[in-house]
LOLUMLO-646595 format. One record per residue: x, y, z of N, C-alpha, C in turn; residue in three letters. Coordinates in steps of 0.02 Angstrom, whole numbers, plus 32768, in hexadecimal, padded with zeros to 4 digits. Atoms other than C-alpha are relative to their C-alpha. Layout:
residues N
NODE  n.X  n.Y  n.Z ca.X ca.Y ca.Z  c.X  c.Y  c.Z res
NODE    X    Y    Z    X    Y    Z    X    Y    Z ala
...
//
This chain:
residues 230
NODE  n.X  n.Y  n.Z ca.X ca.Y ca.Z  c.X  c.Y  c.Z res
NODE 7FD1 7FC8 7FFC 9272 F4EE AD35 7FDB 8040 8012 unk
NODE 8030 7FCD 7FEB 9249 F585 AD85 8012 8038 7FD6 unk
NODE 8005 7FCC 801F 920F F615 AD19 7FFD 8050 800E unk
NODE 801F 7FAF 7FE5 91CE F6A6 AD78 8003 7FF6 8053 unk
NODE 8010 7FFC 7F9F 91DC F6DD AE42 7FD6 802A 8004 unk
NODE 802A 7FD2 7FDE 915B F72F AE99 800B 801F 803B unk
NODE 7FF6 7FF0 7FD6 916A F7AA AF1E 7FCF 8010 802F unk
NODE 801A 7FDD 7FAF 9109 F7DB AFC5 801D 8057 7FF8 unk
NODE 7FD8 7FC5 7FEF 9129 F889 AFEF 802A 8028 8043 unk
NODE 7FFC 7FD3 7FC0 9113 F8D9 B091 800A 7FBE 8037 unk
NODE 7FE6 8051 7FE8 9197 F86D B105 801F 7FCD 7FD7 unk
NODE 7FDF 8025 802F 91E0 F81D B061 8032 802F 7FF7 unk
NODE 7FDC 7FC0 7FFA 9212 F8B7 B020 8013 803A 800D unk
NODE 7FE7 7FC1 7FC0 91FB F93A B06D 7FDB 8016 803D unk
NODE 801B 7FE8 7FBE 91D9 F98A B11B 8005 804D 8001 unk
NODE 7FF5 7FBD 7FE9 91AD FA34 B165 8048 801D 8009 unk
NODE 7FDF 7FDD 7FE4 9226 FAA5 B17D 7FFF 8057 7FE5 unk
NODE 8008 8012 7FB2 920E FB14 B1DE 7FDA 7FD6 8014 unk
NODE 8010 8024 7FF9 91BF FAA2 B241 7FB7 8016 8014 unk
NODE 805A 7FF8 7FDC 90FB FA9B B277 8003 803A 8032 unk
NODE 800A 7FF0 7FB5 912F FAC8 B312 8023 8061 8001 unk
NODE 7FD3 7FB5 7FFF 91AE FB73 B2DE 7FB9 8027 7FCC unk
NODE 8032 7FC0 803D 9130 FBB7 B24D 7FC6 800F 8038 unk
NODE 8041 7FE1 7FBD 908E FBB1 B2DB 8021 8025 8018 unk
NODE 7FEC 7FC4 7FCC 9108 FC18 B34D 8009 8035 7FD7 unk
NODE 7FFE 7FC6 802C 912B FC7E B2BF 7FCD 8032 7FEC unk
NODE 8047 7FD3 8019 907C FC9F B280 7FE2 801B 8045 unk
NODE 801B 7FE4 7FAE 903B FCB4 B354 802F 8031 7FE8 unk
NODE 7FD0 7FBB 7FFB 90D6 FD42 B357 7FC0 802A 7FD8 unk
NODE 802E 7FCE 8039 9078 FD93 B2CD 7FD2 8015 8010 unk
NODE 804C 7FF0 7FF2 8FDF FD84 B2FC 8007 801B 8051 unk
NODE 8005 7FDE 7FB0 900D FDD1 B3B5 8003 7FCB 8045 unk
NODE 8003 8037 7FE6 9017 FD25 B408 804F 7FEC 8027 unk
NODE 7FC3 800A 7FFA 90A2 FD0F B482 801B 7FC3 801B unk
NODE 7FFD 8055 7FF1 90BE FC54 B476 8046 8008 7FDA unk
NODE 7FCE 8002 801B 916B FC1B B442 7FFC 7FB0 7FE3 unk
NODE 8009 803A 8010 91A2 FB7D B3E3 7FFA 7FC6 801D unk
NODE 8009 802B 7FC9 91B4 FB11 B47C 7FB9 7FF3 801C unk
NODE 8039 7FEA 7FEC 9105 FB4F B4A7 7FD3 7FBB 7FCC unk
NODE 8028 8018 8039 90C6 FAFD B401 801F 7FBA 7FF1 unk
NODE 7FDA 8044 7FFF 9149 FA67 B40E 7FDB 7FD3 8018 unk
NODE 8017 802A 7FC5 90E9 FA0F B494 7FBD 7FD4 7FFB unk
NODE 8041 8001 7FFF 9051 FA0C B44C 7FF6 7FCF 7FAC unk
NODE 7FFC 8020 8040 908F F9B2 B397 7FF5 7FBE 7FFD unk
NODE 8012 8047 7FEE 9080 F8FF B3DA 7FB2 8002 800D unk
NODE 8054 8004 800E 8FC6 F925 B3F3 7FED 7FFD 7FBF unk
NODE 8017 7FD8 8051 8FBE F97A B34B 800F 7FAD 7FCD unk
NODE 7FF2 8047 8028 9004 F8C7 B303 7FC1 7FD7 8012 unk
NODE 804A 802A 7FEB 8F74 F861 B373 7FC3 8019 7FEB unk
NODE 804D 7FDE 8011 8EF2 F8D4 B346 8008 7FDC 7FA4 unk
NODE 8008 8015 8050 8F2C F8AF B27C 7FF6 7FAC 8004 unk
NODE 7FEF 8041 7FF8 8F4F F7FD B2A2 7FAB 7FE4 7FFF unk
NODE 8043 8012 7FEF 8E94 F7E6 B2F3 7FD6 8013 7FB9 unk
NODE 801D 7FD3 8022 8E4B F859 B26B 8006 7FC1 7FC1 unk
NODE 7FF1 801B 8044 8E8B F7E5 B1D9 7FE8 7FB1 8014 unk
NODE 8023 8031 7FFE 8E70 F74A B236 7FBD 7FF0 7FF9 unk
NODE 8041 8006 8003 8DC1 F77F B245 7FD3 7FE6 7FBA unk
NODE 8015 7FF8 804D 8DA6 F7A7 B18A 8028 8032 7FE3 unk
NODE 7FC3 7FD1 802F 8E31 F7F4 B122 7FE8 8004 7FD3 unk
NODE 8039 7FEB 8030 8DB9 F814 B09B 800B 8029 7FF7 unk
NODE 7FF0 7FA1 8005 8DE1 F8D6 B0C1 804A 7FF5 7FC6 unk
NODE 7FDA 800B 8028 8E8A F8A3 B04B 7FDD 7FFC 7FAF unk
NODE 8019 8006 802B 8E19 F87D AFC5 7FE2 8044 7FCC unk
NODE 8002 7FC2 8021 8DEA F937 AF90 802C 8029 801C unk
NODE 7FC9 7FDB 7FF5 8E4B F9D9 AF82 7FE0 8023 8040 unk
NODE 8031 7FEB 7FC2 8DC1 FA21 B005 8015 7FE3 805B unk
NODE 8014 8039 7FC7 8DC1 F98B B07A 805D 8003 800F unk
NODE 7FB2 8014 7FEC 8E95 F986 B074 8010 8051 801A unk
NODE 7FF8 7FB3 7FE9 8E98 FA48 B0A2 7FF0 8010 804A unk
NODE 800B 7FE7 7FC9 8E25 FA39 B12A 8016 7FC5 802E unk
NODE 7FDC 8025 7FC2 8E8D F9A8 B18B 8037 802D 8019 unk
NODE 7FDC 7FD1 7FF9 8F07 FA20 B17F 8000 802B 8045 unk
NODE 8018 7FC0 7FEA 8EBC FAB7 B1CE 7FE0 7FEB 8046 unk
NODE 800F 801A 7FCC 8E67 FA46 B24F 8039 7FE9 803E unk
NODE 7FD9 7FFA 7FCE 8F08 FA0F B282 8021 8042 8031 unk
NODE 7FE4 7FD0 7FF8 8F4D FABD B291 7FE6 8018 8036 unk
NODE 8030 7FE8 7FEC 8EAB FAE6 B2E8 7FFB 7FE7 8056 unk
NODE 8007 8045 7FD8 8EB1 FA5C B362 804F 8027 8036 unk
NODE 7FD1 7FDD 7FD9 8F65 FA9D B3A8 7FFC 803B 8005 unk
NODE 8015 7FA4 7FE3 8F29 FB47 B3B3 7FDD 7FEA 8051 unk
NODE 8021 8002 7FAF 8EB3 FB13 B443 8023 7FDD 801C unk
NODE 7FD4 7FFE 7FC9 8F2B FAB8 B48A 8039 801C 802C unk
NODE 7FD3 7FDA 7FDA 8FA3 FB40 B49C 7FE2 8047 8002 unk
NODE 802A 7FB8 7FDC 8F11 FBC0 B4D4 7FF3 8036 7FDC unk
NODE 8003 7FD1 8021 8EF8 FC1E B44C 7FD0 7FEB 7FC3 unk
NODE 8038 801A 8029 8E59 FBBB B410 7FD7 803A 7FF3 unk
NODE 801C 7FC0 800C 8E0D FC77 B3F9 8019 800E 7FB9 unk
NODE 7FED 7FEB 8047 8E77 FC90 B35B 8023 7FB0 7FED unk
NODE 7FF6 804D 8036 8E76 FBCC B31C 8006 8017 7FC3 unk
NODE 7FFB 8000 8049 8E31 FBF8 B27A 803A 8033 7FE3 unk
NODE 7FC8 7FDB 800B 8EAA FC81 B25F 8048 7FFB 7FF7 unk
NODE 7FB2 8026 8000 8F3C FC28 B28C 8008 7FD6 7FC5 unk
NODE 7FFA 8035 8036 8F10 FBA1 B229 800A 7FF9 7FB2 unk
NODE 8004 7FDB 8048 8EE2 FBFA B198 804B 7FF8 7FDF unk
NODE 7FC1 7FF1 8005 8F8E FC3A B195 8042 7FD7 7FEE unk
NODE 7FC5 8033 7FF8 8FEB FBB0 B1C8 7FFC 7FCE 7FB8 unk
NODE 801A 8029 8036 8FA0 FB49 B130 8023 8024 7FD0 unk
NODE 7FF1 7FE0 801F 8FD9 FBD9 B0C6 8047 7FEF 7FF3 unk
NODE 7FB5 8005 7FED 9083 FBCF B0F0 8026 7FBC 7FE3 unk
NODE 7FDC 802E 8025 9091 FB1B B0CF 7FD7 7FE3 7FC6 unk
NODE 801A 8006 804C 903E FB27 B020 8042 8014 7FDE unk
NODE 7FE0 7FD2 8032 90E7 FB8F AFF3 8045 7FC2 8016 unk
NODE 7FB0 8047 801B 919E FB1B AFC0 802E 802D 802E unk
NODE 7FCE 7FE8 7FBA 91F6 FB94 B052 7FEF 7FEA 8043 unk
NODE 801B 802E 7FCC 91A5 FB30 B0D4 800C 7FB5 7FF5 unk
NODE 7FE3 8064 8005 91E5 FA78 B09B 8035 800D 7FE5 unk
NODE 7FB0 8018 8024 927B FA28 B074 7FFE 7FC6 8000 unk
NODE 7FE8 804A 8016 92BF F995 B01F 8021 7FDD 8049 unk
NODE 7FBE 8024 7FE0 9318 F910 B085 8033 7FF5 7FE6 unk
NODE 7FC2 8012 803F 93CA F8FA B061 8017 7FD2 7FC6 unk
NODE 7FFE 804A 8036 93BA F856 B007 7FDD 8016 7FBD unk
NODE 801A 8013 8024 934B F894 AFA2 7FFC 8006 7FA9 unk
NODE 7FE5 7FE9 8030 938C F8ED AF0F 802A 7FBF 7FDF unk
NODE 7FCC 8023 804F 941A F861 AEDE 7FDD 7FCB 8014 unk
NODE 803C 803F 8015 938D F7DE AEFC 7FE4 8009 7FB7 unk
NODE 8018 7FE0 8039 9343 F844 AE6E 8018 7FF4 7FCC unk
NODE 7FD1 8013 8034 93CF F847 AE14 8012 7FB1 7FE1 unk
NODE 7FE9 8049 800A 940E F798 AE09 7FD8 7FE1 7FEF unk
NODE 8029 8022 802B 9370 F75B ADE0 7FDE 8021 7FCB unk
NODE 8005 7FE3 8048 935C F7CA AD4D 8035 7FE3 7FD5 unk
NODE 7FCD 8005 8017 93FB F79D AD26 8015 7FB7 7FCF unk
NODE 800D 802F 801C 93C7 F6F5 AD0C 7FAE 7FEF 7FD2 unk
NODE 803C 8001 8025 933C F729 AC9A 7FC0 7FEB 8021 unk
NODE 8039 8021 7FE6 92BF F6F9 AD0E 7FB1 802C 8002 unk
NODE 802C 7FD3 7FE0 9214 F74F AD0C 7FDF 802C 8042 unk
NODE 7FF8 7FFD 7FC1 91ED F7B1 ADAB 7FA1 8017 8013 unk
NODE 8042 7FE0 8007 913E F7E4 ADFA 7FFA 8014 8051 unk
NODE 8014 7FD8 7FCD 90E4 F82A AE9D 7FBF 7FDF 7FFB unk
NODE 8057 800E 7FE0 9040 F7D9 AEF6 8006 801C 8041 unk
NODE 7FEA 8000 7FAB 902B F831 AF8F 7FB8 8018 800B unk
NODE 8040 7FD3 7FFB 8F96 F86E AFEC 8011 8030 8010 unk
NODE 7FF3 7FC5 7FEE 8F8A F90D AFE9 7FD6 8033 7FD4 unk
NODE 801E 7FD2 800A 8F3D F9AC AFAB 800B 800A 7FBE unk
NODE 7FF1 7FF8 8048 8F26 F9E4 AEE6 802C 8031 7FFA unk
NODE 7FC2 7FD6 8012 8FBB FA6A AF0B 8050 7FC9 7FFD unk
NODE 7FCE 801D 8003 9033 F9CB AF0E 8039 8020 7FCD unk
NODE 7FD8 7FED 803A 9070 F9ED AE55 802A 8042 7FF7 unk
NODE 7FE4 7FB5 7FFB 9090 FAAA AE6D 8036 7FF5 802E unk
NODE 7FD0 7FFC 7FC2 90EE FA91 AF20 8037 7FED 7FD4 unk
NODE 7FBF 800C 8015 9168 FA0E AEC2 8018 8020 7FC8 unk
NODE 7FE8 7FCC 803F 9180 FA8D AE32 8027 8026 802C unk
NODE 7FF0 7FBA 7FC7 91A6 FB13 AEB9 802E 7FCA 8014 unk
NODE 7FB8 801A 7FDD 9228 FA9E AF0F 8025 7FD7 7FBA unk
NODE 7FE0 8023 803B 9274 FA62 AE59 800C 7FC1 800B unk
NODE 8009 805F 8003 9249 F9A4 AE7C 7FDF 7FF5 7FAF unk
NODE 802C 8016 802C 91C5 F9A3 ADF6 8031 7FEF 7FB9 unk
NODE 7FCA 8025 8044 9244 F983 AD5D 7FFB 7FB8 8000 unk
NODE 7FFA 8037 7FFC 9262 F8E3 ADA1 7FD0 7FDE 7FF5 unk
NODE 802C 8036 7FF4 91C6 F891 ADA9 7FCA 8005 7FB1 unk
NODE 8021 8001 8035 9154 F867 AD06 7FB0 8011 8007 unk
NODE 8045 801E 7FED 90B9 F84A AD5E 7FFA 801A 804F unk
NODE 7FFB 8002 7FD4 9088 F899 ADF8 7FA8 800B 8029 unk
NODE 8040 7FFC 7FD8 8FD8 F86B AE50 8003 8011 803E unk
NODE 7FF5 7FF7 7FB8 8FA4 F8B4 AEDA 7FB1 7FE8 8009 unk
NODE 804C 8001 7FF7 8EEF F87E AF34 7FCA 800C 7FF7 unk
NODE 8029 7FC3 8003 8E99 F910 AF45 7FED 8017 7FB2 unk
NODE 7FF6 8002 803A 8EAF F90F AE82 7FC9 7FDE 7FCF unk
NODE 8022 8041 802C 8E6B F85A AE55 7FC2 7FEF 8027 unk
NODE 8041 8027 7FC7 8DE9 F84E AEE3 8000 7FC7 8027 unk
NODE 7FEC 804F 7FF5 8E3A F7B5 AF22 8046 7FFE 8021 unk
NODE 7FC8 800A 7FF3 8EC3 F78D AF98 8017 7FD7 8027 unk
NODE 7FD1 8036 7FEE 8F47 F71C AFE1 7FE3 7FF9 804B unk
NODE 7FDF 804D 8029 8F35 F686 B00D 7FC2 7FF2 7FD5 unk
NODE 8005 801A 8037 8EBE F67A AF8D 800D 7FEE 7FCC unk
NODE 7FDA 8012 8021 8F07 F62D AF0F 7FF8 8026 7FBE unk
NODE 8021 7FDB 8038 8E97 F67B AE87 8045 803B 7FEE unk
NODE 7FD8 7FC9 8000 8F1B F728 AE9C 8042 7FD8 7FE2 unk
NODE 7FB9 800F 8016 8FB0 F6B8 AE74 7FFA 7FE3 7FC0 unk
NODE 8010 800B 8046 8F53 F66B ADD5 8000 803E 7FDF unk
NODE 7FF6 7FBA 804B 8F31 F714 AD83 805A 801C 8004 unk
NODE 7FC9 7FE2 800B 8FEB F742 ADB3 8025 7FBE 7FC3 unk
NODE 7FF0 8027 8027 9021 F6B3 AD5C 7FE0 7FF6 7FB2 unk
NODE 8013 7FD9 804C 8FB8 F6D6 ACC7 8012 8023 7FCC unk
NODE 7FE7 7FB8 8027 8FF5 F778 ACAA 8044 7FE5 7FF4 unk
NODE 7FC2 7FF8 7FFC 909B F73E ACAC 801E 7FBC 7FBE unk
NODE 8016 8037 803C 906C F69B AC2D 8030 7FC7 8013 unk
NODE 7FDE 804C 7FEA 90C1 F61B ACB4 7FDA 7FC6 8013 unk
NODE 801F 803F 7FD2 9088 F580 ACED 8007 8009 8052 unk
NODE 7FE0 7FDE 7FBF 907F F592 ADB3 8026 7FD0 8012 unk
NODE 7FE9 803A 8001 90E4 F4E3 ADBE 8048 802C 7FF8 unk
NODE 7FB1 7FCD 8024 9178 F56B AD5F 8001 802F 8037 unk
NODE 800C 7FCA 7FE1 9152 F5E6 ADEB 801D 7FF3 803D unk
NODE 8009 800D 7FA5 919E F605 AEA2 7FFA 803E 8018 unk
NODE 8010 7FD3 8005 914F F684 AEFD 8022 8003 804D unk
NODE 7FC7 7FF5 7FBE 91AC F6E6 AFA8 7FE8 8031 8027 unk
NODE 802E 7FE5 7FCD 9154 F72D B03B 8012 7FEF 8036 unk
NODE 7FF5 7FFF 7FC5 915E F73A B0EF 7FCE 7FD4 803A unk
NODE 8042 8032 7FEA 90B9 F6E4 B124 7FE9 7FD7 7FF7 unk
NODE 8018 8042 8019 90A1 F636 B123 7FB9 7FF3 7FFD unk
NODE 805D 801A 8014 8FD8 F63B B12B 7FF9 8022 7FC8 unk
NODE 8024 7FDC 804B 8FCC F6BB B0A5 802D 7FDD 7FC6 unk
NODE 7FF3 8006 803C 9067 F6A8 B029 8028 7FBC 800A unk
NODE 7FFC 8057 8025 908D F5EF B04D 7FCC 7FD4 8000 unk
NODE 8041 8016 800E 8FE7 F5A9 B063 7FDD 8019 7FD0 unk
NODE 8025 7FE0 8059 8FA5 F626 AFC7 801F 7FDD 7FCD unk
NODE 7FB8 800A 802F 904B F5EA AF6D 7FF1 7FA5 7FD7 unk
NODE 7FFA 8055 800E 9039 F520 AF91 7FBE 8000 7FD0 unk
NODE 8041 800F 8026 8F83 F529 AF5B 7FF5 8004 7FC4 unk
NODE 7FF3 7FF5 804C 8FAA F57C AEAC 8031 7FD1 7FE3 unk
NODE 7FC4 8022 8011 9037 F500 AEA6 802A 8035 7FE7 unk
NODE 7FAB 7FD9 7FE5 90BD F574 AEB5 8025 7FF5 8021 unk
NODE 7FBB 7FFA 7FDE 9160 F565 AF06 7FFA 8026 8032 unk
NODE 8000 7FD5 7FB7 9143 F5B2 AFC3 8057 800B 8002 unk
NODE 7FD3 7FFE 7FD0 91DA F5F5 B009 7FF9 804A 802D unk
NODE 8012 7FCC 7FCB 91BD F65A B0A4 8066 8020 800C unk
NODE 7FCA 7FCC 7FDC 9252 F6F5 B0C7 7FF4 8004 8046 unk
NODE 8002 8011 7FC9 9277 F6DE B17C 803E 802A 8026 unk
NODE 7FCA 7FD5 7FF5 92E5 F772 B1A2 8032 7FF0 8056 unk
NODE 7FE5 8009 7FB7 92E6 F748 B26A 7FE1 7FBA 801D unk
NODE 8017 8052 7FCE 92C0 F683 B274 7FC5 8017 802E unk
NODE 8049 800D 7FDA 9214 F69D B2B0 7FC9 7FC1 7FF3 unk
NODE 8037 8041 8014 91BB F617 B244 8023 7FB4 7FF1 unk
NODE 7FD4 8047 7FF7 9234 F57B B25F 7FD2 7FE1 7FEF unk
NODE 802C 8042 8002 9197 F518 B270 7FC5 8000 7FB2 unk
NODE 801F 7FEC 801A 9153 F551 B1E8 801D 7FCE 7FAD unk
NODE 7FED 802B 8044 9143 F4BD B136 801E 8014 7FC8 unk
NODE 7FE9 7FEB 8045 9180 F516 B0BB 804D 8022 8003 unk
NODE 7FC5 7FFF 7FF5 9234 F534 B089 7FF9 8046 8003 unk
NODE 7FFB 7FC5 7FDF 9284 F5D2 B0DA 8046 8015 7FE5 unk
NODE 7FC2 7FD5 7FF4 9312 F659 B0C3 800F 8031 8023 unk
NODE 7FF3 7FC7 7FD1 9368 F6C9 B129 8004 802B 7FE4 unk
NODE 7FFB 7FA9 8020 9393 F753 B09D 7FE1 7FE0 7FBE unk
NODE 800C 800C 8032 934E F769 AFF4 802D 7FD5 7FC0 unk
NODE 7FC0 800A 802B 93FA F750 AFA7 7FEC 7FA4 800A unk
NODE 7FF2 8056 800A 93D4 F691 AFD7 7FE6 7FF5 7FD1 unk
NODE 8035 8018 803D 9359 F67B AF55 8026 7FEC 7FCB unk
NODE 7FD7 8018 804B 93DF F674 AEC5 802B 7FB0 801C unk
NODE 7FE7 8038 7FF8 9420 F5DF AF16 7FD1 7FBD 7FFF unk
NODE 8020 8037 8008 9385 F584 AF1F 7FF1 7FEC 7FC3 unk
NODE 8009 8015 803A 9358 F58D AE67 8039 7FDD 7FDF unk
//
């Protein structure tokens, strides 16, 4: 019987908004830069390959609050020179990092609140493994998620992150489940269903736009499915 869910964050629950691409045009304005959002649009599918390569290489940088800051800033850094304004990288970047440290720069997905609900509702324990930076806990305070969840690890925290499995044992620790009682819900089948299977947890990959069909582990289109699988 399942006891406790685990969540993913960024892409589970929540996404930029504004987006990468509007806050850079925002902070360039500022800074005297007359690039517009379209300008900075074009250049976000790099900004994904550059993270993509970066993590395939060694995602290790997840593992401290240091090392998860400066993937960040690198990315930020990285689409500066590609939209010509590699003269004020660090500046931008700086900035841009700033910006999305603060809970007016993300938002929930719509599912995700009466996902929340309904499985509180059924007494269920709730938690958070995500990689990410040691401001996790604050952000979901600042966007009033944090109620919900009992337990919320983030990487950069424990020194250790997904798909190692290790991160989903101490969440399961803290929380005093068996991971057998556990299903955990993420967007990324190498990190949080390959981290997930290995702890013996319950994978189920969120699949908002059918991208990972091929992908072993069971899938939903909205969060709201989840109360139907338990």
């Amino acid at each position: 019987m399942t006891k406790a869910v685990f969540f993913d964050v960024g892409s589970t629950l929540l996404r930029p908004c504004p987006s990468v691409a509007e806050t850079m045009a925002e902070v360039a304005a500022a800074r005297g830069h007359a690039l517009t959002t379209r300008d900075f649009e074009q250049h976000m599918p790099a900004m994904d390959a550059f993270y993509e390569a970066e993590y395939l290489r060694d995602g290790d940088f997840w593992c401290s609050h240091e090392g998860s800051v400066a993937i960040w800033l690198d990315q930020y850094r990285y689409v500066c020179h590609l939209a010509g304004i590699g003269h004020d990288a660090d500046g931008m970047a700086a900035q841009v990092h700033a910006a999305f440290r603060r809970a007016d720069h993300w938002e929930t997905y719509p599912d995700v609140k009466a996902c929340l609900q309904g499985l509180k509702a059924r007494t269920l324990q709730l938690g958070v493994i995500s990689n990410w930076d040691a401001g996790l806990e604050n952000l979901l305070r600042d966007l009033r998620l944090l109620p919900y969840f009992d337990v919320v690890v983030s990487s950069a925290a424990v020194g250790c992150r997904k798909p190692n499995p290790v991160i989903f044992d101490l969440a399961c620790e803290e929380l005093g489940v068996q991971p057998a009682e556990a299903m955990h819900v993420g967007d990324r089948p190498d990190a949080d269903g390959v981290g997930a299977a290995a702890a013996g947890i319950r994978p189920v990959i969120i699949d908002r736009h059918n991208a990972e069909s091929s992908c072993p582990y069971e899938r939903v289109e909205s969060l709201v499915d989840l109360l139907e699988l338990l």
